[in-house]
N, C-alpha and C positions, 0 to 999 in steps of 0.2 A: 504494500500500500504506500504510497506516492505520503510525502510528507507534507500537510496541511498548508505551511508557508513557501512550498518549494516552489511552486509555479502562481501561486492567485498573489496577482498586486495590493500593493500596499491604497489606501483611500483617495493618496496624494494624485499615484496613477489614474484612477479613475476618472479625479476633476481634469487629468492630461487631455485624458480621451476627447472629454467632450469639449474640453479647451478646442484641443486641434481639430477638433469636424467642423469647430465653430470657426478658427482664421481659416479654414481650408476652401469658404463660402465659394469662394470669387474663382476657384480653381480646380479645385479638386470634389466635394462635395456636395453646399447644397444647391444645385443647382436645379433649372426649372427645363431645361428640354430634356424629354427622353429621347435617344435614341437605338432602340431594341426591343423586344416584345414584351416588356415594361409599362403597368399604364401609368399613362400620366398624371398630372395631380388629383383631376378627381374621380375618388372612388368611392362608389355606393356601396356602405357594405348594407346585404342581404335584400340586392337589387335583382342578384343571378337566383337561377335556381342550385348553383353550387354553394352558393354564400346563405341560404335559405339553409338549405340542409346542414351545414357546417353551423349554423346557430342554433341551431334544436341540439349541439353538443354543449350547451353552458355548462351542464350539471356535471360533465367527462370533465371539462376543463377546469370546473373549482378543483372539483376528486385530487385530477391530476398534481392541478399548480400546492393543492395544500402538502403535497407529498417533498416540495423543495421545501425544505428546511437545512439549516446550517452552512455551509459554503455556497448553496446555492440559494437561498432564503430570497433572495430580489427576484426571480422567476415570478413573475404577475400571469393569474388565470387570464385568457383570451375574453375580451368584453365587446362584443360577442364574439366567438368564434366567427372565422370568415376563410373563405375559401384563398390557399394560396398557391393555386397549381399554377397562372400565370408568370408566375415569378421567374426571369429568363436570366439565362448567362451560358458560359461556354463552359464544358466538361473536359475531361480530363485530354480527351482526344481532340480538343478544341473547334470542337462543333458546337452549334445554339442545343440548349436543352432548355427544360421548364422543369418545375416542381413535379407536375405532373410524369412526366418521367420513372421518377419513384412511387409511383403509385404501389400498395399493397405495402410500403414498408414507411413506418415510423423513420424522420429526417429532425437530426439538430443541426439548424442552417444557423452557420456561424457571417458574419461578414468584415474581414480583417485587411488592413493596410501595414506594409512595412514601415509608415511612418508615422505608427500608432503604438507607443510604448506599451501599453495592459493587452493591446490583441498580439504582442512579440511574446510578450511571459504568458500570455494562457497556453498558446501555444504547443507547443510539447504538452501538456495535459488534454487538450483535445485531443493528439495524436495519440496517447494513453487510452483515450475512453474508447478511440475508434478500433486502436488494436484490443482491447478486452470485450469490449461489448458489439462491433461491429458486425453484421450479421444477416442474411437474407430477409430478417424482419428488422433491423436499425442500422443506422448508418449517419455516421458525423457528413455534412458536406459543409465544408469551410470556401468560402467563396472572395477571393484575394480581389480588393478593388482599389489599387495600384493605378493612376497612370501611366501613360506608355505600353514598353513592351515587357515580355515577361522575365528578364534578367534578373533585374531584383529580386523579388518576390522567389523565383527560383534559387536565387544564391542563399538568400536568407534560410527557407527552407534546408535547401543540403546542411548548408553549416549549425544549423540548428538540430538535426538529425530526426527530423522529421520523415517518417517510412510509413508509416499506414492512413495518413490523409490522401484523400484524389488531390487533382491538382485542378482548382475549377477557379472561373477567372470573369469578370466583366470589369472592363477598363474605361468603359464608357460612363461608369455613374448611375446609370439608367437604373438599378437594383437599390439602391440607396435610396434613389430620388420614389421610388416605386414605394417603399416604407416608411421613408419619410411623407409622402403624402398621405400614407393610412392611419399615421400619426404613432407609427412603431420604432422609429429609428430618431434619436438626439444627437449621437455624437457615434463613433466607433471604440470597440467592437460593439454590436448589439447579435442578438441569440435569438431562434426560434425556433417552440419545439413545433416539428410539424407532423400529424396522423397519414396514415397509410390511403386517406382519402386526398389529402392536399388541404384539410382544416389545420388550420393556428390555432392551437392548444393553450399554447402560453410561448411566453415572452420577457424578454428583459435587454435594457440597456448598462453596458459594461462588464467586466469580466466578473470570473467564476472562476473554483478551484472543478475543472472538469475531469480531473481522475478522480480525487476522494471518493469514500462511501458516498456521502450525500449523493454526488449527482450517479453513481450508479443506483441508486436504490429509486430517485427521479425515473429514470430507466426502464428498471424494473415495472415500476409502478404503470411508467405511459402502456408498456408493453402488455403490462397483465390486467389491465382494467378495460 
C-alpha cells in the first residue's frame, strides 16, 4: 500500500492548480471556441434522452459519492447525473474517440497538464490504481491537455515511470472548455467518475491520493453497487 503523503499534494498545491487554469485564460485554458466533438458552452442537462436516463441515477450517485471518504472525501455526488458519452479526444492510437467508446465499463476520467504541479504528483498514483484495479469493467483514462505536440507530456510521463496509463490527449482545449461549460471543471487537474453507460456519477476539482485504500474501496463500491 502506496504511503498516504507519497503522491497526494500538499493544500498549497491545490490553490496552484487553480491559480494556473486561472493565468492560463488567454492561452491555454479557458477559453470559448471548441474545436472537436466537444459541445460548446451550452449545455442542457436532461434535454437528451441520454441525460434523462442518467438522472433517474441521483440515488446510485449519492450511494456512490458517500463511499469517498478520507483521501478522496472532495468527490461530490453528480447533481444531477448527466450523460457524458460526448466527451471527445484522441486515444492512445491517436484517433478521435468519445466517452462512449467505453461503454459497459466504469471510467475515472482524469484531465492533466504538465504545467500543472498537483496533476504531476497525482500522477504515479493514478498509474497505481490503473495497474491494480484496471480491468475489463474499470479503467483510469487520464486525458493530457498540453499545448502543442506530444513531447512533453510524453517525456514527463517516461521519466516519471508511468507504465499502465493509455496515453490519451486533446491539445485543443475543446474537453476543458466542454466541463467547464457544465460547470464541472475550475482549474486542473479535475476527476470524473464515469458508469459503464457514459453517466457522471461524481466529480471533483483537484487532486486525490489515487492509490490508497480510500479510492480503491471508491472503486469497489462504483463497481458493486
Amino acid at each position: 500500500m502506496a504511503d498516504g503523503n507519497r503522491f497526494f499534494p500538499a493544500p498549497r498545491l491545490i490553490l496552484a492548480a487553480l491559480v494556473a487554469g486561472a493565468l492560463a485564460g488567454a492561452v491555454a485554458v479557458y477559453v470559448s471556441e471548441s474545436r472537436s466533438g466537444n459541445a460548446p458552452a451550452q449545455v442542457a442537462v436532461g434535454g437528451s434522452k441520454d441525460d434523462v436516463a442518467c438522472a433517474a441515477k441521483s440515488g446510485r450517485a449519492k450511494k456512490i459519492a458517500a463511499a469517498a471518504t478520507g483521501e478522496v472525501a472532495a468527490l461530490l455526488p453528480a447533481d444531477p447525473p448527466q450523460s457524458m458519452k460526448s466527451l471527445a479526444f484522441n486515444g492512445p492510437d491517436g484517433k478521435p474517440m468519445t466517452i462512449a467508446d467505453h461503454a459497459g465499463k466504469t471510467v475515472l476520467l482524469n484531465l492533466w497538464a504538465t504545467w500543472c504541479a498537483p496533476c504531476r504528483a497525482e500522477m504515479p498514483a493514478l498509474d497505481a490504481l490503473q495497474k491494480e484495479k484496471g480491468s475489463d469493467s474499470f479503467q483510469v483514462v487520464a486525458v493530457n491537455v498540453d499545448a502543442g505536440d506530444d513531447v512533453k507530456p510524453k517525456k514527463f510521463l517516461k521519466e516519471t515511470g508511468v507504465e499502465a496509463l493509455g496515453y490519451y490527449r486533446d491539445s485543443t482545449v475543446a474537453l476543458f472548455n466542454d466541463l467547464k461549460a457544465r460547470g464541472l471543471a475550475l482549474g486542473l487537474p479535475v476527476t470524473m467518475l464515469i458508469d459503464g453507460e457514459g453517466c457522471l456519477i461524481a466529480h471533483m476539482n483537484g487532486p486525490a491520493e489515487w492509490s490508497g485504500p480510500d479510492a480503491r474501496r471508491l472503486v469497489e463500491t462504483a463497481l458493486g453497487s
